[in-house]
mmCIF file as Biopython writes it, N, C-alpha, C and O atoms, coordinates in Angstrom:
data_model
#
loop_
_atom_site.group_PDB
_atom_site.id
_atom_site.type_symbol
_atom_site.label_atom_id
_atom_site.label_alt_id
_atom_site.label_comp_id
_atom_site.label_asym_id
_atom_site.label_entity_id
_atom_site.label_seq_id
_atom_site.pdbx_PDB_ins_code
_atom_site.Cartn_x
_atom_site.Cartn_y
_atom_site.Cartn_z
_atom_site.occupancy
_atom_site.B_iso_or_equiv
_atom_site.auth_seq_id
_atom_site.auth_asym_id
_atom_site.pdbx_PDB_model_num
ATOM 1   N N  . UNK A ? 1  ? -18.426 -38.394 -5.052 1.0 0.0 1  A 1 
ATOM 2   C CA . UNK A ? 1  ? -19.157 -37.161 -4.802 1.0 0.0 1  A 1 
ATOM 3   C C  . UNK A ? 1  ? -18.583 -36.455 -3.573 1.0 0.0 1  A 1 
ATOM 4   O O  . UNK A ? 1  ? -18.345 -35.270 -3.807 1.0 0.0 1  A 1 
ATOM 5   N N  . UNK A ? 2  ? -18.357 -36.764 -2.597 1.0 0.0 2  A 1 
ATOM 6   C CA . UNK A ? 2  ? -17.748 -36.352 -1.244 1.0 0.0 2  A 1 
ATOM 7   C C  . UNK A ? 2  ? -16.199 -35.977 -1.494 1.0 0.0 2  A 1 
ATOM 8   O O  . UNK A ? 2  ? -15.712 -34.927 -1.075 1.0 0.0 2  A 1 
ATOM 9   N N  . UNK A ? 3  ? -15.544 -36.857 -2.152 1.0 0.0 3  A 1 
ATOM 10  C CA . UNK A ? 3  ? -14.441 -36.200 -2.598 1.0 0.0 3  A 1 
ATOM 11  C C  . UNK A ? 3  ? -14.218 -34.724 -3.291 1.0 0.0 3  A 1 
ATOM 12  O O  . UNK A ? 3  ? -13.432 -33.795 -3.107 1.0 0.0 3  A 1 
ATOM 13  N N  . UNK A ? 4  ? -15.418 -35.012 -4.267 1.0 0.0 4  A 1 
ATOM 14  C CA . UNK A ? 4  ? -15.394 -33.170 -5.201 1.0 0.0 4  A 1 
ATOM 15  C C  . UNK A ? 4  ? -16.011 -32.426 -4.059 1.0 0.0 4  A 1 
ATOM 16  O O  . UNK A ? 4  ? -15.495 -31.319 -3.907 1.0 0.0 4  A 1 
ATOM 17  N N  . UNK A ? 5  ? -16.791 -32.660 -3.368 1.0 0.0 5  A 1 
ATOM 18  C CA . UNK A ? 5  ? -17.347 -31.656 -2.128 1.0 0.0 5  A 1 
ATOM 19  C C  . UNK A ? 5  ? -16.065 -30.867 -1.224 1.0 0.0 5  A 1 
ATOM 20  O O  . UNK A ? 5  ? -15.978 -29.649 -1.066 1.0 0.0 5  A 1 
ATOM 21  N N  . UNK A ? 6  ? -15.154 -31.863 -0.710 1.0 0.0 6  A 1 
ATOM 22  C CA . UNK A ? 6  ? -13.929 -31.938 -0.147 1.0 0.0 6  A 1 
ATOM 23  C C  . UNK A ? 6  ? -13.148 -31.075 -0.499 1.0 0.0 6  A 1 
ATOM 24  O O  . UNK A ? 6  ? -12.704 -30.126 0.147  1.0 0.0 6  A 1 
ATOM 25  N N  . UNK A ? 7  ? -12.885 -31.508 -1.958 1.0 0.0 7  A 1 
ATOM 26  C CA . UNK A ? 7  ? -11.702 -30.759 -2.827 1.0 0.0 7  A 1 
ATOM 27  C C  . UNK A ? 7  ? -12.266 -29.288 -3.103 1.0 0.0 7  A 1 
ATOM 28  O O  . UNK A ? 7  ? -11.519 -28.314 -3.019 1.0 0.0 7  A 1 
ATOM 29  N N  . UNK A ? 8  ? -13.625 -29.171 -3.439 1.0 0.0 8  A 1 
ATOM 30  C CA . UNK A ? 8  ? -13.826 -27.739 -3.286 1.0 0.0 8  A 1 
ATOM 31  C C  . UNK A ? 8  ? -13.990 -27.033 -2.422 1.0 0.0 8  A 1 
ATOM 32  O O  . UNK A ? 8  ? -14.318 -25.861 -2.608 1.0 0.0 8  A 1 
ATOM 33  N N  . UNK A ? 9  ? -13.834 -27.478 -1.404 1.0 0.0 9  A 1 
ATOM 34  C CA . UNK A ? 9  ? -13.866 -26.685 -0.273 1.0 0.0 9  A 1 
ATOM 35  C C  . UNK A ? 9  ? -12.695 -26.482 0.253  1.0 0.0 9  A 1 
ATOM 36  O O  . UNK A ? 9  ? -12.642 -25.685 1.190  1.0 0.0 9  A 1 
ATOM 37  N N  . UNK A ? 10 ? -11.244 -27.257 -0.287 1.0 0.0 10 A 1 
ATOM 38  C CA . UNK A ? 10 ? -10.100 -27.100 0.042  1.0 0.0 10 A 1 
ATOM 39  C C  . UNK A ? 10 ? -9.901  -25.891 -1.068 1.0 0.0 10 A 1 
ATOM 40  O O  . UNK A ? 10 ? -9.769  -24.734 -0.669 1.0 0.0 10 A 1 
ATOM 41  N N  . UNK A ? 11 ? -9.889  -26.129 -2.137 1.0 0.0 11 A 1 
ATOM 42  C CA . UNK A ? 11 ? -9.819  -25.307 -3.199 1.0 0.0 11 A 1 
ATOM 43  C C  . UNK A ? 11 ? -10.666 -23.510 -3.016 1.0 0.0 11 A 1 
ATOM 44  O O  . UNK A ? 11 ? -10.565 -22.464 -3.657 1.0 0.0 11 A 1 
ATOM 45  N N  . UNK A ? 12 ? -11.118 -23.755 -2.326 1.0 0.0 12 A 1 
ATOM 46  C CA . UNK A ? 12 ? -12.111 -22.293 -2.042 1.0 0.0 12 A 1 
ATOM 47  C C  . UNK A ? 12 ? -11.431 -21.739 -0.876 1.0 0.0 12 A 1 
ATOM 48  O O  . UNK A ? 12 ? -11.269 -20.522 -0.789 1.0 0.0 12 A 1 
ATOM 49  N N  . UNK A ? 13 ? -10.962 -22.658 0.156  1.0 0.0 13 A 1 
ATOM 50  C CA . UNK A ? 13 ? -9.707  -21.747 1.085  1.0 0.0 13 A 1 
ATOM 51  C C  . UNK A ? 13 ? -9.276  -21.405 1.038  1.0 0.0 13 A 1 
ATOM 52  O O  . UNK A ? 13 ? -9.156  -20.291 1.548  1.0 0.0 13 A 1 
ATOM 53  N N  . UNK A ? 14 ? -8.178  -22.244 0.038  1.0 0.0 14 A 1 
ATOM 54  C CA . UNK A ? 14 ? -6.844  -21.613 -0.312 1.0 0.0 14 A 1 
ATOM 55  C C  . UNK A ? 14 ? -6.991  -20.472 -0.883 1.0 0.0 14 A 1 
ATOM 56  O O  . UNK A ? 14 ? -6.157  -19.614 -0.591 1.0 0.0 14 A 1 
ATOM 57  N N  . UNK A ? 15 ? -8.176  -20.087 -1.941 1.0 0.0 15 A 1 
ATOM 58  C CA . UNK A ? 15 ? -8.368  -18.959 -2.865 1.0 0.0 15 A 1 
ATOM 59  C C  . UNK A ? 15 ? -8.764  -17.889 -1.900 1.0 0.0 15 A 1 
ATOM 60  O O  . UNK A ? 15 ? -8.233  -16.829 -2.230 1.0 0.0 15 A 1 
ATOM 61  N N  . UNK A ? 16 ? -9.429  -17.790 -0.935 1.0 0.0 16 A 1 
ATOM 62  C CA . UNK A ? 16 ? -9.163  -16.947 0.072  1.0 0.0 16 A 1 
ATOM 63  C C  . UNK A ? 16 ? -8.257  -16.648 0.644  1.0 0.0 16 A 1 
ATOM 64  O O  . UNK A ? 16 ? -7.902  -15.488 0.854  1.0 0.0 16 A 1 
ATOM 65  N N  . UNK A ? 17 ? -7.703  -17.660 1.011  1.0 0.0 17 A 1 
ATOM 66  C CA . UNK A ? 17 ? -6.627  -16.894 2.153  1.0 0.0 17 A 1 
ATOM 67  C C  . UNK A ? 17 ? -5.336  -16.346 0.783  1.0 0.0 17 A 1 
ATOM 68  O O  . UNK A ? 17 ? -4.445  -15.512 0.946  1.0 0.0 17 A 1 
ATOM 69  N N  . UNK A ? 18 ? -5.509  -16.800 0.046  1.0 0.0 18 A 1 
ATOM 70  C CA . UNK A ? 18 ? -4.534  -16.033 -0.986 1.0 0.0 18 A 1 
ATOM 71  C C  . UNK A ? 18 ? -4.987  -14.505 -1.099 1.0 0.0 18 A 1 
ATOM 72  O O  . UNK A ? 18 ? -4.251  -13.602 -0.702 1.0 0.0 18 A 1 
ATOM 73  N N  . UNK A ? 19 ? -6.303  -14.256 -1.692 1.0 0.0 19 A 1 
ATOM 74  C CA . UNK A ? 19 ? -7.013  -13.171 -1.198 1.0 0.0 19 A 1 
ATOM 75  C C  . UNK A ? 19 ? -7.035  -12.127 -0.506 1.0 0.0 19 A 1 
ATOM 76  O O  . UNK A ? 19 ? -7.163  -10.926 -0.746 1.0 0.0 19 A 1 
ATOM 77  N N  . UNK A ? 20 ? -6.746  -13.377 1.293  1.0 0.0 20 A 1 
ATOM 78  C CA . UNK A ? 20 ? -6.511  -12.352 2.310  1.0 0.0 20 A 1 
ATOM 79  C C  . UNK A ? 20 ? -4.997  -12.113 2.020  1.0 0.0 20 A 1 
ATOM 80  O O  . UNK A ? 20 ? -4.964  -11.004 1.487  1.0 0.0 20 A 1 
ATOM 81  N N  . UNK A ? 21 ? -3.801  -12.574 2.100  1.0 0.0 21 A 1 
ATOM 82  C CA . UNK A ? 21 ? -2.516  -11.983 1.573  1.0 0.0 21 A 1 
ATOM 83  C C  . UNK A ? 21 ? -2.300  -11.112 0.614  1.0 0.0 21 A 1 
ATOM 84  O O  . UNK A ? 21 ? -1.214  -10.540 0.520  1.0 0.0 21 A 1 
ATOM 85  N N  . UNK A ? 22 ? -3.331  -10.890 -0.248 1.0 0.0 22 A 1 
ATOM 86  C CA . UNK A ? 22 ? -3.099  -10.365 -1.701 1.0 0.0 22 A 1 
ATOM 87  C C  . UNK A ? 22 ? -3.705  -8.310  -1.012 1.0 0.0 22 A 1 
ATOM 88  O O  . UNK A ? 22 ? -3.350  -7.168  -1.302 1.0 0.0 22 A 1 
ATOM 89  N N  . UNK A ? 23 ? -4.570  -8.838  -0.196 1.0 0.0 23 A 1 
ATOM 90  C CA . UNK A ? 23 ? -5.028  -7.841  0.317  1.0 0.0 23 A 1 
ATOM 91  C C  . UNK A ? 23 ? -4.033  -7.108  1.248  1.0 0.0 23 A 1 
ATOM 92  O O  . UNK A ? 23 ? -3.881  -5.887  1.217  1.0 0.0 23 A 1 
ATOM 93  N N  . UNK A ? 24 ? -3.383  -7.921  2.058  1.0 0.0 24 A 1 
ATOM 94  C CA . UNK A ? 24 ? -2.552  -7.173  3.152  1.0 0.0 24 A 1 
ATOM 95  C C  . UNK A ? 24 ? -1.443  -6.351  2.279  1.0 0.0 24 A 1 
ATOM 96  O O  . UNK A ? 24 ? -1.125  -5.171  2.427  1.0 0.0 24 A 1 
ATOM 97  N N  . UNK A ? 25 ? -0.875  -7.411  1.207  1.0 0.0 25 A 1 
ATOM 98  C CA . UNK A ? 25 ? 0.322   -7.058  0.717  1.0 0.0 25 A 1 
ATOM 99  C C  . UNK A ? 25 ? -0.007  -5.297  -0.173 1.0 0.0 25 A 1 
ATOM 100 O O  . UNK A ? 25 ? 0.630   -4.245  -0.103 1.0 0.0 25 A 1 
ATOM 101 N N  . UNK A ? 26 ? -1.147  -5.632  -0.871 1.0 0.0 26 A 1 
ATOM 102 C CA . UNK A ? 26 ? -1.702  -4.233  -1.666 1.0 0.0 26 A 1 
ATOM 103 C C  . UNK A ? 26 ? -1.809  -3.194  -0.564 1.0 0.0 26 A 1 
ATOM 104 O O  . UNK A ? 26 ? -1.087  -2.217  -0.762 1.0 0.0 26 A 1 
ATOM 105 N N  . UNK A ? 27 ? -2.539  -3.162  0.561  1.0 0.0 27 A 1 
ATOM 106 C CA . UNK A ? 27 ? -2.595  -2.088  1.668  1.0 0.0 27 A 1 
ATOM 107 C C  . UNK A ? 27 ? -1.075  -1.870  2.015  1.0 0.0 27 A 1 
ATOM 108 O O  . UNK A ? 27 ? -0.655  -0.715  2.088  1.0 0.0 27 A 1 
ATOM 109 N N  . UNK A ? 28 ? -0.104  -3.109  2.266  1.0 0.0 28 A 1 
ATOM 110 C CA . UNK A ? 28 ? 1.380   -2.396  2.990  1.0 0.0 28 A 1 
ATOM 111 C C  . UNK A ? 28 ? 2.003   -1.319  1.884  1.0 0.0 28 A 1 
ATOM 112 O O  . UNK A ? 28 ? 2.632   -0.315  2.219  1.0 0.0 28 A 1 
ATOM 113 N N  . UNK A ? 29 ? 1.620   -1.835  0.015  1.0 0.0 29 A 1 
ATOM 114 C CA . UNK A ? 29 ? 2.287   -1.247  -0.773 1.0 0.0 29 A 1 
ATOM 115 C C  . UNK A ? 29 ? 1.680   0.130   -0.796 1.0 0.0 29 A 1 
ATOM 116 O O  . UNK A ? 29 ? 2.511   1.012   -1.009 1.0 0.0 29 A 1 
ATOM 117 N N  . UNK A ? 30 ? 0.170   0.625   -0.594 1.0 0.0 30 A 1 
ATOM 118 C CA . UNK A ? 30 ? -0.169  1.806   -0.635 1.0 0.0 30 A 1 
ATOM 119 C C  . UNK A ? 30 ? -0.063  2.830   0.170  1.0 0.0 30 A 1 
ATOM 120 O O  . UNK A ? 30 ? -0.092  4.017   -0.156 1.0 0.0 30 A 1 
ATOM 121 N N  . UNK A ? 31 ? 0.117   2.187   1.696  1.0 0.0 31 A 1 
ATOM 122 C CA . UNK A ? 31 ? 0.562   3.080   2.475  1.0 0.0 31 A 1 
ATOM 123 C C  . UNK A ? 31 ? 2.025   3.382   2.468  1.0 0.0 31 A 1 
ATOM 124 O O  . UNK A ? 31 ? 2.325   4.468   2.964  1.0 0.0 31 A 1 
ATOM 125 N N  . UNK A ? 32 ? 3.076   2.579   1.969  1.0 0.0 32 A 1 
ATOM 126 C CA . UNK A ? 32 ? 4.542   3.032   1.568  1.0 0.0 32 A 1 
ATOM 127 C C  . UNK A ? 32 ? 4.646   3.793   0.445  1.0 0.0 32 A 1 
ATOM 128 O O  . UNK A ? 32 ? 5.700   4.428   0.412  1.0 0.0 32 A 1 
ATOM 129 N N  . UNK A ? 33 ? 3.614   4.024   -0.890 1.0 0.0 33 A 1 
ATOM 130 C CA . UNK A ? 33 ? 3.619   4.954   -1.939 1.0 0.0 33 A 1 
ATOM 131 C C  . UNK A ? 33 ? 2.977   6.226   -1.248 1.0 0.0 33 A 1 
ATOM 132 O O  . UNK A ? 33 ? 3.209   7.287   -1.826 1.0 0.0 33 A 1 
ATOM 133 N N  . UNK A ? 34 ? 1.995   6.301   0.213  1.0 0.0 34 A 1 
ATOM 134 C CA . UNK A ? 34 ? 1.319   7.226   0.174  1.0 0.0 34 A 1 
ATOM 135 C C  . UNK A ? 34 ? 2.632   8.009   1.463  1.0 0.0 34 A 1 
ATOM 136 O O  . UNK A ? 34 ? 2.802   9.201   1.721  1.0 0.0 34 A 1 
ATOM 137 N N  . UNK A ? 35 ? 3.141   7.148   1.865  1.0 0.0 35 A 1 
ATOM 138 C CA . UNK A ? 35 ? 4.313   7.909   2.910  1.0 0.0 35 A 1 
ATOM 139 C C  . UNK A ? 35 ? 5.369   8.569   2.140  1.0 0.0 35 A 1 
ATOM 140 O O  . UNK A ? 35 ? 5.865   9.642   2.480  1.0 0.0 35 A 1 
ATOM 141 N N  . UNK A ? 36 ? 5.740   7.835   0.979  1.0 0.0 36 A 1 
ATOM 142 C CA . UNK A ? 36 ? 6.936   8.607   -0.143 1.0 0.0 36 A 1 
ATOM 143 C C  . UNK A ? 36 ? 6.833   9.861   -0.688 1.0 0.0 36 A 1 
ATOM 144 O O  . UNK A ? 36 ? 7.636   10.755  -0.953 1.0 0.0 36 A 1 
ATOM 145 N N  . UNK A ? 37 ? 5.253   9.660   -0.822 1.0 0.0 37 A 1 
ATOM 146 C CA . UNK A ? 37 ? 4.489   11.113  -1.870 1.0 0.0 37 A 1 
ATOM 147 C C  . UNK A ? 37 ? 4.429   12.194  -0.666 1.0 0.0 37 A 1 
ATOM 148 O O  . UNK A ? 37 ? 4.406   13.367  -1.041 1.0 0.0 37 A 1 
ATOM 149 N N  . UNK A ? 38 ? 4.399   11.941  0.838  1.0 0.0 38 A 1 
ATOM 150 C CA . UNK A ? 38 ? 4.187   12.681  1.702  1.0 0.0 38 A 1 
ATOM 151 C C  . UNK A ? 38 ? 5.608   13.516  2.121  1.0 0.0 38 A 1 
ATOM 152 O O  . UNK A ? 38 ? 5.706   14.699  2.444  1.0 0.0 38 A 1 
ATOM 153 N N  . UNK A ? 39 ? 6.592   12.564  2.011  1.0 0.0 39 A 1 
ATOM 154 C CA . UNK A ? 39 ? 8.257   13.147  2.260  1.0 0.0 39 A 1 
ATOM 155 C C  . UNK A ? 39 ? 8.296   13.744  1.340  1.0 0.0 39 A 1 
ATOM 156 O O  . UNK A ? 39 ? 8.407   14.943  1.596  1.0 0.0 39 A 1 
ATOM 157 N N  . UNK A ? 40 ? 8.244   13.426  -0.118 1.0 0.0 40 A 1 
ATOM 158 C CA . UNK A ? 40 ? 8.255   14.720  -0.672 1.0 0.0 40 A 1 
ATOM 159 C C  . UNK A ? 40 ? 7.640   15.775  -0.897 1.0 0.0 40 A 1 
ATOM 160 O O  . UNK A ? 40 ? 8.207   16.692  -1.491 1.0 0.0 40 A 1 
ATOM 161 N N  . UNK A ? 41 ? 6.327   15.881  -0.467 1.0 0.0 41 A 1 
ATOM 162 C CA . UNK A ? 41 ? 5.798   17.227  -0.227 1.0 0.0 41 A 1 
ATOM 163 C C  . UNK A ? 41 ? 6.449   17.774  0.939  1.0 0.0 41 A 1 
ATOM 164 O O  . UNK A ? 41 ? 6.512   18.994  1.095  1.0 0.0 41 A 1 
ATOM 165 N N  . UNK A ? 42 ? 6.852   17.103  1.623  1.0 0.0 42 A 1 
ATOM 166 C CA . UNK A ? 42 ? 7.878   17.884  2.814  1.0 0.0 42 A 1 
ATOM 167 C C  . UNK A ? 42 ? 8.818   18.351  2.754  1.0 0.0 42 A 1 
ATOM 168 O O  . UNK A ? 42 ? 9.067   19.030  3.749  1.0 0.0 42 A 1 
ATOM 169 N N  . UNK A ? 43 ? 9.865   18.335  1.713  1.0 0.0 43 A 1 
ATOM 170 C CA . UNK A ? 43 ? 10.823  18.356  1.060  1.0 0.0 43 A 1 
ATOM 171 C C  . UNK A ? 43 ? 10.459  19.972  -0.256 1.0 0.0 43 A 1 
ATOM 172 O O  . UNK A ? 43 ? 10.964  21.054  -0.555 1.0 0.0 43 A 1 
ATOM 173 N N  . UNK A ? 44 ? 9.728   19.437  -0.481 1.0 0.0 44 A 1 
ATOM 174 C CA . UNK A ? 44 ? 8.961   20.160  -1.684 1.0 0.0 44 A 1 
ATOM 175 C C  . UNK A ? 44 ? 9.053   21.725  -0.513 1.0 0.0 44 A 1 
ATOM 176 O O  . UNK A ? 44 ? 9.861   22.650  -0.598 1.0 0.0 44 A 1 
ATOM 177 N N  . UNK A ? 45 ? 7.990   21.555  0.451  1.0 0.0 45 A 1 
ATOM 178 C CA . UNK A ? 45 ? 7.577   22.401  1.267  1.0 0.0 45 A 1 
ATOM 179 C C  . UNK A ? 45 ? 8.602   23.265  1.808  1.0 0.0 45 A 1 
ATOM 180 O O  . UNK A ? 45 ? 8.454   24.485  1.870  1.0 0.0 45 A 1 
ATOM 181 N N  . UNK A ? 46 ? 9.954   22.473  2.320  1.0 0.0 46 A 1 
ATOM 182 C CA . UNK A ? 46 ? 11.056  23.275  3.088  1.0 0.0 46 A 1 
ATOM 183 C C  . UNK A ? 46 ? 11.563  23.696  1.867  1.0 0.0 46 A 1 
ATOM 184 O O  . UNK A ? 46 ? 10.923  24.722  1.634  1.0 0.0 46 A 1 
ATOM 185 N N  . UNK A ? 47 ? 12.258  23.529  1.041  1.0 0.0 47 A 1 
ATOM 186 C CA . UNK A ? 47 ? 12.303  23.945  -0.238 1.0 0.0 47 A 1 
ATOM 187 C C  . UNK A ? 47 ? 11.711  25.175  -0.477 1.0 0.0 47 A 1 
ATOM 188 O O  . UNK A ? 47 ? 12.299  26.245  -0.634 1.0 0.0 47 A 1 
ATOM 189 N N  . UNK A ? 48 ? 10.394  24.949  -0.501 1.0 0.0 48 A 1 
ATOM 190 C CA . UNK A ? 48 ? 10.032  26.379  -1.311 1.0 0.0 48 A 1 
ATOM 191 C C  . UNK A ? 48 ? 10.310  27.857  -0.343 1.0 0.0 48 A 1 
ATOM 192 O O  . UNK A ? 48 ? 10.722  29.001  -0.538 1.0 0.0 48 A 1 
ATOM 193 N N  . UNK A ? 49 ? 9.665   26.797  1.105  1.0 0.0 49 A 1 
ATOM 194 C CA . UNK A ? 49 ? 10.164  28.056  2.226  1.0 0.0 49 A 1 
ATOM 195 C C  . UNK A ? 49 ? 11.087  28.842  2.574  1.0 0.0 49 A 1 
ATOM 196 O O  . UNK A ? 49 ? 11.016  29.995  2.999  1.0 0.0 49 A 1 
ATOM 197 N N  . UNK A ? 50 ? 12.586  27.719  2.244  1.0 0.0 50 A 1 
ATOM 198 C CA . UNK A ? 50 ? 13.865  28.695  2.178  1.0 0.0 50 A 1 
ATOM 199 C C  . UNK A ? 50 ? 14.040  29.427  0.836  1.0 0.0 50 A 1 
ATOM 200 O O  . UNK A ? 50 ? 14.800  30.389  0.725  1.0 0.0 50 A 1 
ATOM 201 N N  . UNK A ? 51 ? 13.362  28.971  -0.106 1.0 0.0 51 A 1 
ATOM 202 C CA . UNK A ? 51 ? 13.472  29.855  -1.123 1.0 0.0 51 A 1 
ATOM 203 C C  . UNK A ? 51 ? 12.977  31.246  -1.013 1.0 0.0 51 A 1 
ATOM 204 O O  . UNK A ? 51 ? 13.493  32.294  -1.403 1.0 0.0 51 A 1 
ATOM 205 N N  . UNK A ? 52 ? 11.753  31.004  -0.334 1.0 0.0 52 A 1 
ATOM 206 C CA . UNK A ? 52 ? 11.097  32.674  -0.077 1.0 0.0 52 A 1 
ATOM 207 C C  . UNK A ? 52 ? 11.605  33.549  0.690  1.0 0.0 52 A 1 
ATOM 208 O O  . UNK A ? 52 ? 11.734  34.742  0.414  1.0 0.0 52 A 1 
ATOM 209 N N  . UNK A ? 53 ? 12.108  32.696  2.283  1.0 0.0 53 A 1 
ATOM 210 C CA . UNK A ? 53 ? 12.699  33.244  2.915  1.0 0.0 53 A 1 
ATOM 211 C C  . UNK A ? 53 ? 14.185  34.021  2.398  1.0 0.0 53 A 1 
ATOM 212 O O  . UNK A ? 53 ? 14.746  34.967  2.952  1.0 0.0 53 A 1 
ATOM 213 N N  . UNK A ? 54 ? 14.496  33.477  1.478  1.0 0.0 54 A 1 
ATOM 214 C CA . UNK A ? 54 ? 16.061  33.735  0.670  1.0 0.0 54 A 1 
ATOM 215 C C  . UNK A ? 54 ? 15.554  35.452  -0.059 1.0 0.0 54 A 1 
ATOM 216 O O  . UNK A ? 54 ? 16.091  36.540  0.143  1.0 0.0 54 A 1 
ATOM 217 N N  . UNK A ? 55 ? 14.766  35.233  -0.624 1.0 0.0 55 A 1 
ATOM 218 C CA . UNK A ? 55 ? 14.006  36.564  -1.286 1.0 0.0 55 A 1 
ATOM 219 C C  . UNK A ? 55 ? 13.898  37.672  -0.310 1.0 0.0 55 A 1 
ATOM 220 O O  . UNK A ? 55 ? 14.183  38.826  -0.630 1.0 0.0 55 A 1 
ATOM 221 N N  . UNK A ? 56 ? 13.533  37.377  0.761  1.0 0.0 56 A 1 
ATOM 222 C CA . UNK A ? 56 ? 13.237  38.914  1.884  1.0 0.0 56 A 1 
ATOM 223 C C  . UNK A ? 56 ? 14.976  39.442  2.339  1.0 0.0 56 A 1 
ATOM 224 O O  . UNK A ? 56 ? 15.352  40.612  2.282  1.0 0.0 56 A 1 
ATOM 225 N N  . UNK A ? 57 ? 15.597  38.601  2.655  1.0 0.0 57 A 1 
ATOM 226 C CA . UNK A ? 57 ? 16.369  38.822  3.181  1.0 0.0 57 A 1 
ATOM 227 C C  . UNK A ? 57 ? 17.754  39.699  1.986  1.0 0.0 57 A 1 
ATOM 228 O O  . UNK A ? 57 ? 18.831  40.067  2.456  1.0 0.0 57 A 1 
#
């Protein structure tokens, strides 16, 4: 009985702290998709600006 007590409580750590990694790793990947989508609106942005600017002149 103390053994299965043991083992599940080893077994319930590990599934956390996997958890907590699973978590860090998903936040590093969303803030590197949300920085990519941001360069290219920046890109997007100078872009359109020299385009307009190209028009007056």
């Amino acid at each position: 009985m103390l053994f299965t007590i043991v083992y599940g409580i080893l077994i319930f750590n590990a599934c956390k702290q996997r958890e907590q990694a699973w978590s860090r790793q998903a936040k590093a990947v969303f803030l590197e998709a949300v920085g990519n989508e941001l360069k290219k609106l920046d890109k997007m942005e100078i872009y359109g600006f020299h385009t307009i600017t190209s028009l007056f002149q």
